[in-house]
N, C-alpha and C positions, 0 to 999 in steps of 0.2 A: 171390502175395506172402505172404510169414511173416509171422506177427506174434506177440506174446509168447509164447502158450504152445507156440510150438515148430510147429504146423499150416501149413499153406495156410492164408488165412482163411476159404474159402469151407467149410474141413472143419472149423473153428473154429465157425464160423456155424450150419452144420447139425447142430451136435454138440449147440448150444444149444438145439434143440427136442427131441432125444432122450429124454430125460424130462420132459419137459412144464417148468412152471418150476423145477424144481430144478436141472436143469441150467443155464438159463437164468441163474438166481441166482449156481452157480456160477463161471460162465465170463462176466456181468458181474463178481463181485467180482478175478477174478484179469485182466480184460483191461483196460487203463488207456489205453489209445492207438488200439487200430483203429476206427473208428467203424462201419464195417461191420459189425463181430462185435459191437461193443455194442448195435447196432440190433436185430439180429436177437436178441442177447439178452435186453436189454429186451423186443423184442416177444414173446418165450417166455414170458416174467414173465407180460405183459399178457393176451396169451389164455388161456394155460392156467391163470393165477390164477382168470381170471373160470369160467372153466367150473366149475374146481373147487370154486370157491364159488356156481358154480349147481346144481350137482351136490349140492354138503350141504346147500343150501335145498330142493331138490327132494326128497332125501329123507327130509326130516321131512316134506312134507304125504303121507300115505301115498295118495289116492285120485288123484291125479295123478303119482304114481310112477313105476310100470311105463312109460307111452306117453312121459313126458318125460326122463327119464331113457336109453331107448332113443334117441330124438332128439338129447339134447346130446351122448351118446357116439359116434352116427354124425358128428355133426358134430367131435364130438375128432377121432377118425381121419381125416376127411378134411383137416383142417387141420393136423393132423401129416405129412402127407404131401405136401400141395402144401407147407407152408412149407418143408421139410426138402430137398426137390428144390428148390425158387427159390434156396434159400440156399448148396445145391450146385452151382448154375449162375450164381454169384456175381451173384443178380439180387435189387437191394433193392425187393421184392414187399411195398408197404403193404399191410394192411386197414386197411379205411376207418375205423371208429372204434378202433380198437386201434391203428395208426400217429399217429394223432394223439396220444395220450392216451402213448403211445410216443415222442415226440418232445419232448412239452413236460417230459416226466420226465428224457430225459439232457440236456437244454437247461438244467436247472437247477443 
């Protein structure tokens, strides 16, 4: 199924993880109708906002830097990877606190 920007949605959807929330941002502010693509855009927003802002809390405390740091970014790539294939397999794949917190935001 097409929808605004010209895609599939599900290539729409997985375009929104691409670069973490900035695409996400993108491609909510230009998609006004498919809820699918907003979903998964919104939830680009939601995770990879928070990483990144755990990401520059982490790196002001310098003594737990290194080991956490290495941890949230294993955890970026894996979650740019499962989301980006779910989203390609047009399958609306919640996380658990990120969907919710995802939901109540395009609900408003």
């Amino acid at each position: 199924m097409k929808q605004s920007l010209g895609f599939d949605e599900n290539i729409t959807a997985m375009l929104s993880y691409l670069l973490g929330w900035i695409t996400g941002l993108i491609i909510l502010l230009l998609e006004k109708d498919n809820s699918f693509v907003r979903f998964h855009a919104m939830q680009s927003i939601v995770v990879f906002g928070i990483l990144t802002l755990l990401t520059m809390v982490v790196s002001i405390v310098p003594f737990i830097y290194g080991l956490l740091l290495s941890v949230l970014n294993i955890i970026g790539v894996i979650l740019w990877i499962v989301l980006m294939i779910k989203a390609y397999q047009h399958e609306r794949f919640e996380l658990p606190v990120a969907s919710e917190l995802t939901n109540n935001l395009l609900n408003k």
